[in-house]
N, C-alpha and C positions, 0 to 999 in steps of 0.2 A: 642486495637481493631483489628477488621479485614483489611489484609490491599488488598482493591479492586483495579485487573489488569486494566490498561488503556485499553479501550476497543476497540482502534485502533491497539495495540502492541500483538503481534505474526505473528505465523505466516496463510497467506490464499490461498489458492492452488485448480485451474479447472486442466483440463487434459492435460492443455497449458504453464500455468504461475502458476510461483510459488512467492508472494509479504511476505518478510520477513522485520517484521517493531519492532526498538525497541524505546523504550524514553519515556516520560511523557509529562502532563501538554500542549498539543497542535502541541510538536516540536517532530517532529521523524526524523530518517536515516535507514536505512535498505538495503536490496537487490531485486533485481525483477531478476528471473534468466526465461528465456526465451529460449527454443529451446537449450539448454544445455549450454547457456550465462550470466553471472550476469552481472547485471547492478547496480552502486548505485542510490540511492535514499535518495530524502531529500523532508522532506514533513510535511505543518501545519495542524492542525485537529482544527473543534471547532463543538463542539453540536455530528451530526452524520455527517459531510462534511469532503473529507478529500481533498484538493489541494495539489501537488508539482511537481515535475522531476526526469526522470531518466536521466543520461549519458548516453549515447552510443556514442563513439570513440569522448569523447571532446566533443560532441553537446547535450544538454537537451531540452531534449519532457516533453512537460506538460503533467502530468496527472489528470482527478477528481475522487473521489470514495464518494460513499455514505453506510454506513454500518448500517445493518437493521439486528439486533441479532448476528449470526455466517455468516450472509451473508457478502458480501463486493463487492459492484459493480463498479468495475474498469472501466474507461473510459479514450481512450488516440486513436488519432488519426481516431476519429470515429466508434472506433470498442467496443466492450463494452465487457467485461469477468465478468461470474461471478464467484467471488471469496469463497470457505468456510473454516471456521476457521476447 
């Protein structure tokens, strides 16, 4: 059969952030590269909710994101981006 992409994994990008996400089944890791910075990320998904963290220098920031088609609405530190595939 056809085999259908997890629809949290690739990648989603504003004119700011760029969040690159790979893995299956709920568990991702990826990169968020910021202002010409990656950061890693590790992050669970369920439904359309996506919870986890980036690193920046040893300290992790939580982030939430909710994904609505190719959108993907980033939220971390009160600022909210929106992401598209």
């Amino acid at each position: 059969g056809l085999i259908t992409a997890d629809p949290f994994t690739g990648t989603f990008r504003d004119e700011r952030v760029t969040l690159r996400l790979e893995g299956a089944a709920g568990s991702y890791t990826g990169e968020l590269t910021f202002q010409g910075q990656a950061f890693p990320v590790s992050a669970r998904g369920a439904g359309t909710e996506l919870n986890g963290t980036f690193t920046s220098a040893g300290t992790p920031f939580a982030f939430s994101a909710t994904l609505s088609g190719d959108t993907l609405t980033f939220v971390t530190g009160g600022t909210t981006y929106v992401l598209r595939r």
